[in-house]
RORODO-214590 format. One record per residue (C-alpha): residue in one letter; chain; x, y, z. Coordinates in steps of 0.2 Angstrom, whole numbers, plus 5000, padded with zeros to 4 digits. Layout:
REM residues N
{"A"; "A"; {X; Y; Z}}
...
This chain:
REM residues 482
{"X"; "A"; {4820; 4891; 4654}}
{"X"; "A"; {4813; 4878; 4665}}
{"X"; "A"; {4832; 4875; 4672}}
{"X"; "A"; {4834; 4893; 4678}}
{"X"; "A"; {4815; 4893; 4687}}
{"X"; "A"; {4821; 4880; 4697}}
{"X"; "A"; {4839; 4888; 4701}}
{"X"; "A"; {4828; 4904; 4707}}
{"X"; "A"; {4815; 4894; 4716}}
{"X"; "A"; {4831; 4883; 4724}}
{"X"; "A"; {4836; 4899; 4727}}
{"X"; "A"; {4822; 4906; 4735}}
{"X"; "A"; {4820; 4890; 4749}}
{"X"; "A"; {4838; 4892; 4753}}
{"X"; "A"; {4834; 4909; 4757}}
{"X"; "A"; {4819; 4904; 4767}}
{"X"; "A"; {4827; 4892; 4776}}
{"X"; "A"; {4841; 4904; 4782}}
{"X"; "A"; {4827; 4915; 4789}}
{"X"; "A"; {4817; 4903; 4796}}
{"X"; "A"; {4835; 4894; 4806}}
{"X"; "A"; {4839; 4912; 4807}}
{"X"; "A"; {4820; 4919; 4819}}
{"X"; "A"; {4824; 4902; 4829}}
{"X"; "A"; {4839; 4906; 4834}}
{"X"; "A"; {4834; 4922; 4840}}
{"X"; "A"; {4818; 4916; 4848}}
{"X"; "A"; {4825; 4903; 4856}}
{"X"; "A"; {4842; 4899; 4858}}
{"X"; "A"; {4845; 4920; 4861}}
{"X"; "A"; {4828; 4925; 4867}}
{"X"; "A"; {4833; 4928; 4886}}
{"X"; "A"; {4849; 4938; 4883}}
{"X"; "A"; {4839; 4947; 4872}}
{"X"; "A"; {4824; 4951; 4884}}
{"X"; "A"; {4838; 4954; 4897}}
{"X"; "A"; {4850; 4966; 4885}}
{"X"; "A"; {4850; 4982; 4893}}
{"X"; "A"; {4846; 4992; 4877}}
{"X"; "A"; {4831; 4983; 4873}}
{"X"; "A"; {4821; 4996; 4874}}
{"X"; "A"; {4804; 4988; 4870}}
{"X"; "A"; {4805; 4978; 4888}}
{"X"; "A"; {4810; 4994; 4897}}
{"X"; "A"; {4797; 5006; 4891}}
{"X"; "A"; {4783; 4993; 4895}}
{"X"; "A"; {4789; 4989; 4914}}
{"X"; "A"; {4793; 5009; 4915}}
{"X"; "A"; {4773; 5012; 4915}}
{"X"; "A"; {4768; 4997; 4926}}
{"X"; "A"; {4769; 4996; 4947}}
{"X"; "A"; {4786; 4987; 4953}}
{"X"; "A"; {4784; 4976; 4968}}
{"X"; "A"; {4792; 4983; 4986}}
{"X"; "A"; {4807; 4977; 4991}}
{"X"; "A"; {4812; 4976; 5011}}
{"X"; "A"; {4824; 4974; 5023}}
{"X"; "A"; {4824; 4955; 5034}}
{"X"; "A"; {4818; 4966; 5048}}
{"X"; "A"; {4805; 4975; 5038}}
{"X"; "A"; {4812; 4991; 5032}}
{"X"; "A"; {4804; 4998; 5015}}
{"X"; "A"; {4820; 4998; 5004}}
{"X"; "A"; {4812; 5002; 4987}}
{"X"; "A"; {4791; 5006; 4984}}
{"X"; "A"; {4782; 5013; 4970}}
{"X"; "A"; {4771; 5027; 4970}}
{"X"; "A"; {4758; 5033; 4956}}
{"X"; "A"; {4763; 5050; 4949}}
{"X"; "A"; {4750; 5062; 4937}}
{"X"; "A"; {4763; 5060; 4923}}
{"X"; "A"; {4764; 5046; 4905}}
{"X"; "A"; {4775; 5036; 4915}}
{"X"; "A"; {4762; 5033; 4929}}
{"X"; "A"; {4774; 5027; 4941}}
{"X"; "A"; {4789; 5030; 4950}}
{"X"; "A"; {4802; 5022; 4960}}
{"X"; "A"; {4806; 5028; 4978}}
{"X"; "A"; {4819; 5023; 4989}}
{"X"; "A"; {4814; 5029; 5008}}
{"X"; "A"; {4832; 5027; 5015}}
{"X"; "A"; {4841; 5035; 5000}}
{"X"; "A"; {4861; 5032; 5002}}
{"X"; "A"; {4859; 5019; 5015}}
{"X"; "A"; {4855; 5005; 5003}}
{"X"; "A"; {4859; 5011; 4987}}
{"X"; "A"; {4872; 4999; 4981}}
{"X"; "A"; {4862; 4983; 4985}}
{"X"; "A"; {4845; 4991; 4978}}
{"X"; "A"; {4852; 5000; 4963}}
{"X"; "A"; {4842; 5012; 4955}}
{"X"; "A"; {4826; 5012; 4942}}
{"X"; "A"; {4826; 5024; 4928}}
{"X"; "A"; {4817; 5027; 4913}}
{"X"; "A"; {4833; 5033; 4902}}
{"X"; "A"; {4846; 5024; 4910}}
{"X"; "A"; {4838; 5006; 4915}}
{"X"; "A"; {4844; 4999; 4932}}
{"X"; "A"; {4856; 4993; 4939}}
{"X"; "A"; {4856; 4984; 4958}}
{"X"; "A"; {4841; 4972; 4962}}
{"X"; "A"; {4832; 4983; 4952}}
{"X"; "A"; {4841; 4976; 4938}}
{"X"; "A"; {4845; 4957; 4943}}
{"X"; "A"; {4828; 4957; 4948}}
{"X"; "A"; {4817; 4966; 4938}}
{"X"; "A"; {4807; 4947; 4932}}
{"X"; "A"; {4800; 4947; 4947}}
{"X"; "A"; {4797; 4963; 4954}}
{"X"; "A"; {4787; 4965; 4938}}
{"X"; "A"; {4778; 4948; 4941}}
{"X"; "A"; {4786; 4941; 4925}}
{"X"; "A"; {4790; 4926; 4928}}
{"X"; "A"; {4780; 4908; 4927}}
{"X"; "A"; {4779; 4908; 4947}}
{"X"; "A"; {4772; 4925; 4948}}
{"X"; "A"; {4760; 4925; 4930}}
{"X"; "A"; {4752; 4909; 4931}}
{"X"; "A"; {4747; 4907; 4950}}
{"X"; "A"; {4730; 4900; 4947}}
{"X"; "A"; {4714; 4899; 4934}}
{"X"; "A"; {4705; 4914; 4941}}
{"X"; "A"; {4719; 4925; 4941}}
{"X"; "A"; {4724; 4919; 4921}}
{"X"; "A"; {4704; 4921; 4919}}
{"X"; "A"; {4702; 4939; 4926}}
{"X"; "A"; {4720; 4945; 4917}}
{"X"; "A"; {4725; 4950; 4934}}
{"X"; "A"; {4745; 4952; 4938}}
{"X"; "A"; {4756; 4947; 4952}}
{"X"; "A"; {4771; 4958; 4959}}
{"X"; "A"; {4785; 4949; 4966}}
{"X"; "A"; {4791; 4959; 4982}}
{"X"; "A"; {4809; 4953; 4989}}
{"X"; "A"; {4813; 4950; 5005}}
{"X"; "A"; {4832; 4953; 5007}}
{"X"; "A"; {4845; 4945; 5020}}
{"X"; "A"; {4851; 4963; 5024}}
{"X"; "A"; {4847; 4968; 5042}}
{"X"; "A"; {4844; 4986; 5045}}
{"X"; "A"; {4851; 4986; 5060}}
{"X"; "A"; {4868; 4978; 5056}}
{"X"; "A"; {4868; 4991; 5042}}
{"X"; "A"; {4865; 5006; 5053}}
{"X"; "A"; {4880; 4999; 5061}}
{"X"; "A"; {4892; 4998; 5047}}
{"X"; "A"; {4889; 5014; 5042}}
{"X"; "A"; {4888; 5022; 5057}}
{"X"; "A"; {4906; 5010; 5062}}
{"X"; "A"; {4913; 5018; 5046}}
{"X"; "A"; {4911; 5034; 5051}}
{"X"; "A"; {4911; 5043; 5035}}
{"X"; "A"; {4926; 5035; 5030}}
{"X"; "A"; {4930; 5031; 5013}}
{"X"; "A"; {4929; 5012; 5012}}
{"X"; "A"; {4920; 4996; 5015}}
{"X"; "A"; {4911; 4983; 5026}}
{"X"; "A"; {4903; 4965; 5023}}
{"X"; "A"; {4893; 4957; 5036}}
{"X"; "A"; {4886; 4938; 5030}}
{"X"; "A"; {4881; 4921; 5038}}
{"X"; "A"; {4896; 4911; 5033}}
{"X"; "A"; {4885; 4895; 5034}}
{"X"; "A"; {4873; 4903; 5020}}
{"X"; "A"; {4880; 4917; 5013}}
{"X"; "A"; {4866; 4927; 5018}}
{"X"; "A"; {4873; 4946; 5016}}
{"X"; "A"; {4868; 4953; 5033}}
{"X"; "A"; {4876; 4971; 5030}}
{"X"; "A"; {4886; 4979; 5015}}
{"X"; "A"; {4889; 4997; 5014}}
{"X"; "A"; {4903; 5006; 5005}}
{"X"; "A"; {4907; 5024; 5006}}
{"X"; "A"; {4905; 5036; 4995}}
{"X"; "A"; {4886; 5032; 4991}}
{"X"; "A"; {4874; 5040; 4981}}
{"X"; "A"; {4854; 5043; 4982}}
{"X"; "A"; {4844; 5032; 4970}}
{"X"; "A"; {4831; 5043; 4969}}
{"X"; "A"; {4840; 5056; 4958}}
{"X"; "A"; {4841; 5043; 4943}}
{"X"; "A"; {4823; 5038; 4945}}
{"X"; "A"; {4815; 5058; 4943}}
{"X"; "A"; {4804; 5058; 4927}}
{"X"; "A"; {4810; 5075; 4920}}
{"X"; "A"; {4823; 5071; 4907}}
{"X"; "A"; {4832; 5088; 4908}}
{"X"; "A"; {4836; 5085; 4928}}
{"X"; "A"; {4839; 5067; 4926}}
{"X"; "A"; {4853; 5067; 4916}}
{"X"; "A"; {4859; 5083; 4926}}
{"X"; "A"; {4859; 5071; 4939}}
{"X"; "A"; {4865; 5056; 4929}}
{"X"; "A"; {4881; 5064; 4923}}
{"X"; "A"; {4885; 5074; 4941}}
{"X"; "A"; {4884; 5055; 4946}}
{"X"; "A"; {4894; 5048; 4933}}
{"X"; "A"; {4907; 5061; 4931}}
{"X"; "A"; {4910; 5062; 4950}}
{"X"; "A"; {4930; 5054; 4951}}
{"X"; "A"; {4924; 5045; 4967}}
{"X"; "A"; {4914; 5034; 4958}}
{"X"; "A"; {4899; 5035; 4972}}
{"X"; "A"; {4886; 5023; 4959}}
{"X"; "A"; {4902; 5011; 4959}}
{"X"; "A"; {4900; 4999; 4974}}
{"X"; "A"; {4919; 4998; 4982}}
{"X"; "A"; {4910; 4983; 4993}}
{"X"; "A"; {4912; 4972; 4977}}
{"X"; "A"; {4913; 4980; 4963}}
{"X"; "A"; {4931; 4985; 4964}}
{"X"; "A"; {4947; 4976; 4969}}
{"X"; "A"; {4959; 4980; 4981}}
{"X"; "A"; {4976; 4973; 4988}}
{"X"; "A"; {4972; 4963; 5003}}
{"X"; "A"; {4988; 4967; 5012}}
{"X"; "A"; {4991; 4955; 5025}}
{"X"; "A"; {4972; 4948; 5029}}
{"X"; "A"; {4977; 4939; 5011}}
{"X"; "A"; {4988; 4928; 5023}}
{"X"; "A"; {4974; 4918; 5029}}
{"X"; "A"; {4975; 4910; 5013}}
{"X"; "A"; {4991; 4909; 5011}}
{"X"; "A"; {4991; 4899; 5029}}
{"X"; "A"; {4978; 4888; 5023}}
{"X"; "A"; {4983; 4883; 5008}}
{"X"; "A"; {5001; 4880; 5014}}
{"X"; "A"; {4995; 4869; 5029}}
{"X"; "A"; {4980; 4859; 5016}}
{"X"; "A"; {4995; 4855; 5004}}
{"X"; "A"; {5006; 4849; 5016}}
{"X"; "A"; {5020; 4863; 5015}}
{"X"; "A"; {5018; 4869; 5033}}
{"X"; "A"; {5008; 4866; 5047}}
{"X"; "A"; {5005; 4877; 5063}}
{"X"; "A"; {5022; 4872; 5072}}
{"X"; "A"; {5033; 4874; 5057}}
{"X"; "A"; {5047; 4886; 5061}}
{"X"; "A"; {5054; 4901; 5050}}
{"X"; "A"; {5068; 4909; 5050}}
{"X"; "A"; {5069; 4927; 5062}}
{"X"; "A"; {5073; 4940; 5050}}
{"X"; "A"; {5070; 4959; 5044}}
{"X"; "A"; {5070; 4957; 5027}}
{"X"; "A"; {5068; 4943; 5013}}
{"X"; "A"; {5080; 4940; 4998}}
{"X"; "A"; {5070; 4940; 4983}}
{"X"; "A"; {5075; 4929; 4971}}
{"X"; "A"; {5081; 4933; 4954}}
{"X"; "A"; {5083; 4952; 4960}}
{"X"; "A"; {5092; 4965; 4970}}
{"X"; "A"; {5077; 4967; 4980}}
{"X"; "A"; {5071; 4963; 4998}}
{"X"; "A"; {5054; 4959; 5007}}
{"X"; "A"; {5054; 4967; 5024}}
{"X"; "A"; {5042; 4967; 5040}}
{"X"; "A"; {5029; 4980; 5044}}
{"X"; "A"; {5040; 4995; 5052}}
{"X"; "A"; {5055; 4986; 5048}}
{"X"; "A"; {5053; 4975; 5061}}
{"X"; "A"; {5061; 4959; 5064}}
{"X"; "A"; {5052; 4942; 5067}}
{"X"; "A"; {5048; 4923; 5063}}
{"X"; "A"; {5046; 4906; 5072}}
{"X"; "A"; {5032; 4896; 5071}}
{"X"; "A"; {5018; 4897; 5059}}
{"X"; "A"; {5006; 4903; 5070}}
{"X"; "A"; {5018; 4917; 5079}}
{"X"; "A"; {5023; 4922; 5062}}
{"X"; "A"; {5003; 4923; 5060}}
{"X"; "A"; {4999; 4931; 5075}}
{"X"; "A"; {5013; 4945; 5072}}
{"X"; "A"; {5008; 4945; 5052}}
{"X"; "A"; {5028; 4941; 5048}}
{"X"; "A"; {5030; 4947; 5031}}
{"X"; "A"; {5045; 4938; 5030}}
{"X"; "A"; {5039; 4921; 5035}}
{"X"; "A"; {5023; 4920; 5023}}
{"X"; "A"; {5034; 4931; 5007}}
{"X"; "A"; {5046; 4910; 5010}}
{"X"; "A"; {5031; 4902; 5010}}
{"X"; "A"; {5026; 4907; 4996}}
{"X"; "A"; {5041; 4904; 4987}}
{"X"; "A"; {5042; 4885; 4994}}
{"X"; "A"; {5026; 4882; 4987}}
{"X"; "A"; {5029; 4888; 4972}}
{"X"; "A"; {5017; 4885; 4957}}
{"X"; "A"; {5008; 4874; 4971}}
{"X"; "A"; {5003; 4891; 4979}}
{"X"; "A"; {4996; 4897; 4963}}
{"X"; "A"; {4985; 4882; 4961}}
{"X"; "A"; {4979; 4885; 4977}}
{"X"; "A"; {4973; 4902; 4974}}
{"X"; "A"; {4964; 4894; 4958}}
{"X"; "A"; {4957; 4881; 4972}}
{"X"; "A"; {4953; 4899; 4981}}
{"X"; "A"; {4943; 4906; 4966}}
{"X"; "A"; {4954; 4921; 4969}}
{"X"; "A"; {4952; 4928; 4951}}
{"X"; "A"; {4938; 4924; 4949}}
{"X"; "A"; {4923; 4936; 4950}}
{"X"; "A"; {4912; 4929; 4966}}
{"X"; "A"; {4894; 4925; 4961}}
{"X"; "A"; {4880; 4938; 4969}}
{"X"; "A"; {4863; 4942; 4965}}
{"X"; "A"; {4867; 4958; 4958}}
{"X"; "A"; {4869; 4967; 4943}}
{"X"; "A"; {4882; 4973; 4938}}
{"X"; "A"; {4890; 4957; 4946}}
{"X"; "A"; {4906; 4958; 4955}}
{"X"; "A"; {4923; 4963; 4949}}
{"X"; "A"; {4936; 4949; 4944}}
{"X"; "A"; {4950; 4947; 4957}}
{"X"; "A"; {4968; 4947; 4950}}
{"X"; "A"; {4982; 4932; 4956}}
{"X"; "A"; {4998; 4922; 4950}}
{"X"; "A"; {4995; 4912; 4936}}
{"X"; "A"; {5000; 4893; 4937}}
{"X"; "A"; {5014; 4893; 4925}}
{"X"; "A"; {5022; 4909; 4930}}
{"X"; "A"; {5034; 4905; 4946}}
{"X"; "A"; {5051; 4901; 4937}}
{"X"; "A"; {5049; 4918; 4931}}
{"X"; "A"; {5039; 4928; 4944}}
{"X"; "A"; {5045; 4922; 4961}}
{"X"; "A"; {5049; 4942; 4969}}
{"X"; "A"; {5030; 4943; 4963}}
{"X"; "A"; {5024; 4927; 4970}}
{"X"; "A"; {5033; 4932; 4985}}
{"X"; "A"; {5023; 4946; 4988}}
{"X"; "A"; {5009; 4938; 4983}}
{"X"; "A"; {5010; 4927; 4998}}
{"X"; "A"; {5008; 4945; 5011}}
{"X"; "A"; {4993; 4949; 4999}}
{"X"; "A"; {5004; 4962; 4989}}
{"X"; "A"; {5009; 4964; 4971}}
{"X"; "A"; {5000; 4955; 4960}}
{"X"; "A"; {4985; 4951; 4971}}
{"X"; "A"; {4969; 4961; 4970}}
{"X"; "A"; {4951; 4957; 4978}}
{"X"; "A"; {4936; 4963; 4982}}
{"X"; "A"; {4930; 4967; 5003}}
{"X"; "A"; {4916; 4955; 4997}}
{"X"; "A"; {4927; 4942; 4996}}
{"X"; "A"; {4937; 4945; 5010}}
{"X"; "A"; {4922; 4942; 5020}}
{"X"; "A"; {4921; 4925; 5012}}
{"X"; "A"; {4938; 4921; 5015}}
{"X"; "A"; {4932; 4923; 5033}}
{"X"; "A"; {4917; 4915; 5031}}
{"X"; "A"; {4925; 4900; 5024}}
{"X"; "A"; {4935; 4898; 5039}}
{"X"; "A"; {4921; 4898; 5050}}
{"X"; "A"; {4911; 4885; 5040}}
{"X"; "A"; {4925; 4872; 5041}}
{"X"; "A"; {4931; 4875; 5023}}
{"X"; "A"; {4914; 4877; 5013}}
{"X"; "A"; {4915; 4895; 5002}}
{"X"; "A"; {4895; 4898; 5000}}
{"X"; "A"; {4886; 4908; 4985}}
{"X"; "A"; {4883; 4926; 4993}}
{"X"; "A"; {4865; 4932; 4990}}
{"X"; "A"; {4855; 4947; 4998}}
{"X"; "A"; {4840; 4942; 4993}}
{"X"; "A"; {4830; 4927; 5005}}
{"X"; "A"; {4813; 4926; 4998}}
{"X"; "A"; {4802; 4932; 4984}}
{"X"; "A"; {4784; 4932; 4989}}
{"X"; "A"; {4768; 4937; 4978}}
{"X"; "A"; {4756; 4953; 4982}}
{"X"; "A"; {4747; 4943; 4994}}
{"X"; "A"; {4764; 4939; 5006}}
{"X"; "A"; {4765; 4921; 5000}}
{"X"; "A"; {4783; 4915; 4996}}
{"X"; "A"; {4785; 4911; 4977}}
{"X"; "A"; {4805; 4907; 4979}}
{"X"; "A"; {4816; 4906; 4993}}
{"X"; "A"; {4834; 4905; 4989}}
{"X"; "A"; {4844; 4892; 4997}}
{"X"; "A"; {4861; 4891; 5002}}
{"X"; "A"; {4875; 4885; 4988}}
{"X"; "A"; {4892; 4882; 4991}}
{"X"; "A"; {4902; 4888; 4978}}
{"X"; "A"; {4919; 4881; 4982}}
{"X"; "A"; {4930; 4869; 4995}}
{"X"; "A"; {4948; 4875; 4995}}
{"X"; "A"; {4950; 4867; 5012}}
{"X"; "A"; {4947; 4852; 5024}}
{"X"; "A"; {4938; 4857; 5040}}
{"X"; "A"; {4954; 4851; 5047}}
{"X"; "A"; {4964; 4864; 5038}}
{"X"; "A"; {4948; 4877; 5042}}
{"X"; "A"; {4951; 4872; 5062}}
{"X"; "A"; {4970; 4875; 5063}}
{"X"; "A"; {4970; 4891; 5055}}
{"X"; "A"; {4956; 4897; 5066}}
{"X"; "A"; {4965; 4895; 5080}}
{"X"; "A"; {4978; 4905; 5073}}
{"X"; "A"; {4964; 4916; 5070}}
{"X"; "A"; {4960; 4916; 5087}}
{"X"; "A"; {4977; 4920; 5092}}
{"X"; "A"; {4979; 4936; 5082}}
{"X"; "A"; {4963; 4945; 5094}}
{"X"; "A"; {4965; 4936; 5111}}
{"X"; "A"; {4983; 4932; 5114}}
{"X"; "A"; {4992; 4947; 5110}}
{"X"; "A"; {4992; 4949; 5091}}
{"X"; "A"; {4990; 4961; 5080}}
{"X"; "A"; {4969; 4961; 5079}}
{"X"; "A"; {4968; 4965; 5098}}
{"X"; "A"; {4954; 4982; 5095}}
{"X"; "A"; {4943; 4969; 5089}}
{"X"; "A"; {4942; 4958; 5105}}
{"X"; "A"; {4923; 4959; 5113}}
{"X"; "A"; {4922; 4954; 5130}}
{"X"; "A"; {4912; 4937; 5132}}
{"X"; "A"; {4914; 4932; 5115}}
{"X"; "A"; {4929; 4925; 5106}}
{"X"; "A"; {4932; 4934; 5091}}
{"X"; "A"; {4944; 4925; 5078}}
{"X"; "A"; {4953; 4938; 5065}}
{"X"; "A"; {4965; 4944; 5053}}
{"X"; "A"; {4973; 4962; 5051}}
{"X"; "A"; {4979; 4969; 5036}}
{"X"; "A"; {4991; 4986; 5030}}
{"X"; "A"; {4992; 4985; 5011}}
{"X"; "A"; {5004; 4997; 5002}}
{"X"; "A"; {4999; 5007; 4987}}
{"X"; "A"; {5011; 5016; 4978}}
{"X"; "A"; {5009; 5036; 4979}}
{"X"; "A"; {4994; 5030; 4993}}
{"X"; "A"; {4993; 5030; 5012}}
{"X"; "A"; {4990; 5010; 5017}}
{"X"; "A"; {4973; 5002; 5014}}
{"X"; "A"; {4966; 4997; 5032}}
{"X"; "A"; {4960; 4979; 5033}}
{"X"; "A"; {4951; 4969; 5046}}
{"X"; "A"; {4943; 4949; 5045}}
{"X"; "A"; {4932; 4941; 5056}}
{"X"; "A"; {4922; 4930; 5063}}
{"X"; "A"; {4913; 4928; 5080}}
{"X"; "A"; {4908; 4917; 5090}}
{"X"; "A"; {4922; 4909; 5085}}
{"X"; "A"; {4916; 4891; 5094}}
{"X"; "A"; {4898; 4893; 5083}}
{"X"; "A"; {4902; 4907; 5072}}
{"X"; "A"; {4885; 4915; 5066}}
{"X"; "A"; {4892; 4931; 5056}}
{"X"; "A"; {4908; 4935; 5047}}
{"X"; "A"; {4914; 4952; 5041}}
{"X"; "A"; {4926; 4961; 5031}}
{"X"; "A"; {4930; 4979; 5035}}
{"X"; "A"; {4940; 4989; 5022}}
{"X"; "A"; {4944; 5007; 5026}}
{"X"; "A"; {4956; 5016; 5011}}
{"X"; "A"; {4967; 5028; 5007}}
{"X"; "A"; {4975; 5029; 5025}}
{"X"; "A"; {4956; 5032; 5034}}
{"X"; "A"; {4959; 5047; 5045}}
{"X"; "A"; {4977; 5044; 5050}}
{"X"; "A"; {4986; 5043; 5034}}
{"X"; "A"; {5000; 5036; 5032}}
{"X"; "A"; {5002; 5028; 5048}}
{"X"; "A"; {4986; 5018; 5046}}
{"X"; "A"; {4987; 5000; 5050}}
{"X"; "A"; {4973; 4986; 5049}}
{"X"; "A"; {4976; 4984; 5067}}
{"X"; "A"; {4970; 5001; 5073}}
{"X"; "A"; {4961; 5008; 5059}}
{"X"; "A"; {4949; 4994; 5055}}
{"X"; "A"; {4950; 4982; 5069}}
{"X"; "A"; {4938; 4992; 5080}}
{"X"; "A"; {4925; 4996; 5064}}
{"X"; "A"; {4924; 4979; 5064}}
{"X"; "A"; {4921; 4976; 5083}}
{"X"; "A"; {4908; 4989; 5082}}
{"X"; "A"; {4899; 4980; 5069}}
{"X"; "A"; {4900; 4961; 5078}}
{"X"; "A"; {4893; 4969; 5092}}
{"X"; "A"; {4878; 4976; 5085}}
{"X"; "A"; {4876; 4962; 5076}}
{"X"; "A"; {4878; 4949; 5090}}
């Protein structure tokens, strides 16, 4: 008898001890992706009755405020400019959580966090709270711009700081207004919700950097670059004049824009975007070019301050050349099996202005506390080097070349400032072309650097081109901006 009481009691402790390793784990080791899950419920009903902190442009404009309704819920989010910042401030709603800053942020426009709680004695002492407001990068000028550059055109622009990442403009359209997912009455919220939702253009899904796009011929900056940084080419390397490329292990052939025929040096075959030229380079590198784009983080999603984050690029896999060359081929004119985001796009231009350093994009600057002071301010990271500053400087130059001496980015050239850039046409099967324009300017001391992404052929269909369709969105934005 006393055996099996001390089986059942063994039994019992084992059984304690499971639970108690078992509560552990959850509050600790799981506790903040717990508190962060979007269906925990418990943590969205409690912020969904409390005030939320503002949230502002860098030049003051009120992007997100609270206002005290009559209703339960006590308070509700507005967001004064509606569509025009919608995809960086996301939305607040009581059914369907957040998304945006409203999401990646919530902590501390909530004034949950240790900063923002625990301030000082008095205010522990009197159970007083602390809202965190965020001051973002985004300028609402530079914005204004983009949108108004766009012109009502489906597609994308990216303005940043390419010595900070700092997000200066980012505006994709179709848009949507965040304040129809932030109404209190359930019956016309998930109206709205689902009209949103269901709509096939996909207005809550920012096409700035949250879906992927063939690159076209704007890809070949990379191509150059990582063709020069592992010794496979350099500016004056010369390739062959020709319409069309032989593909290997097929029938097949890469041709020129137009059919047209060209080559030469590196830089010509840059400055006239040579389909031909950069389709050869990418076969001579082979599985080289592939490690490069790993070195490029081309697959990779690029880190931002925003939830959802942004979507995953697609790219050769080392490994794959002996069996893949046609796609590796097209790969190297940003065809095929390249896909990106506009947001990284910009980067890739930004990394060429700041002499090979790829930075984190953010477009948050500073959080500050109910009484203005700054709680966090969010310093520059690089997130990748793919390239030397020497590499960065050469294919600058080519940069250069393509607006100011007779390329294929002319429409983008400002008078008094030199503009370094890139054009791209990406064919899409059963599309018109995707119209694709990178920058940067000044290109002596660049201070902003921008990707313009215009789909679907813009307004002239199927003869669209990166050189006239996007080129001058682009120029209209620089100038504002400088």
């Amino acid at each position: 008898m006393n055996a099996a009481i001390r089986k059942v009691t063994l039994v019992i402790m084992l059984l304690f001890l499971v639970i108690f390793v078992q509560l552990n784990y959850l509050q600790v080791v799981t506790a903040d992706d717990l508190a962060s899950n979007p269906y925990n419920r418990r943590d969205l009903l409690r912020d969904m009755a409390s005030e939320r902190g503002d949230i502002y442009t860098a030049d003051g404009e009120l992007v997100a405020i609270s206002e005290e309704t009559d209703d339960e819920l006590e308070w509700i989010r507005k967001y004064p400019f509606a569509e025009m910042f919608a995809q960086i401030s996301g939305y607040w709603s009581y059914q369907y959580f957040a998304e945006g800053l409203e999401r990646s942020y919530n902590d501390e426009l909530t004034g949950r966090t240790p900063e923002l709680e625990f301030r000082d004695l008095s205010e522990i002492l009197m159970d007083t709270r602390q809202l965190g407001t965020l001051r973002l990068t985004i300028d609402s000028k530079a914005q204004r711009a983009a949108i108004n550059a766009l012109g009502g055109l489906e597609g994308s622009v990216v303005a940043m700081d390419p010595q900070t990442g700092a997000i200066l403009a980012m505006y994709s359209n179709p848009t949507y207004d965040p304040n129809l997912l932030a109404v209190h009455d359930r019956d016309t919220l998930d109206a709205n919700y689902h009209r949103l939702i269901d709509d096939p253009q996909k207005p809550t899904v920012a096409h700035s950097y949250r879906e992927i796009f063939a690159p076209g011929s704007t890809f070949k900056v990379i191509t150059a670059a990582s063709a020069i940084e592992m010794g496979y080419a350099t500016p004056d390397s010369n390739y062959p004049v020709l319409t069309a490329l032989d593909l290997p292990l097929t029938n097949l052939t890469l041709k020129n824009y137009g059919g047209s025929s060209c080559g030469g040096t590196l830089t010509e075959s840059f400055k006239r975007s040579c389909n031909t030229s950069f389709g050869e380079i990418a076969l001579d590198m082979g599985d080289d070019f592939a490690k490069a784009l790993d070195n490029w983080g081309v697959d990779q999603a690029p880190p931002i301050d925003l939830l959802p984050g942004a979507a995953t690029g697609t790219a050769p896999q080392v490994g794959n050349f002996s069996q893949q060359k046609p796609q590796f081929a097209y790969a190297g004119i940003g065809q095929g099996d390249v896909s990106v985001t506009p947001l990284y796009m910009c980067m890739v231009a930004a990394t060429i202005a700041n002499e090979g350093k790829m930075m984190t994009p953010h477009v948050v600057d500073q959080v500050l506390d109910s009484d203005g002071k700054v709680v966090e301010r969010i310093t520059p990271k690089v997130w990748r080097e793919p390239i030397s500053p020497d590499t960065a400087g050469q294919v600058k130059d080519m940069m250069i070349a393509v607006v100011n001496e007779g390329g294929t980015g002319t429409r983008a050239a400002i008078d008094g400032v030199v503009v370094a850039g890139k054009t791209g046409t990406a064919q899409v099967n059963g599309q018109d072309p995707g119209a694709w324009f990178v920058a940067f300017a000044p290109a002596d001391n660049p201070t902003v650097a921008i990707a313009v992404h215009v789909e679907d052929g813009g307004n002239v269909g199927g003869n669209a081109s990166g050189g006239v369709v996007a080129a001058p969105i682009a120029r209209q934005v620089l100038e504002a901006i400088l």
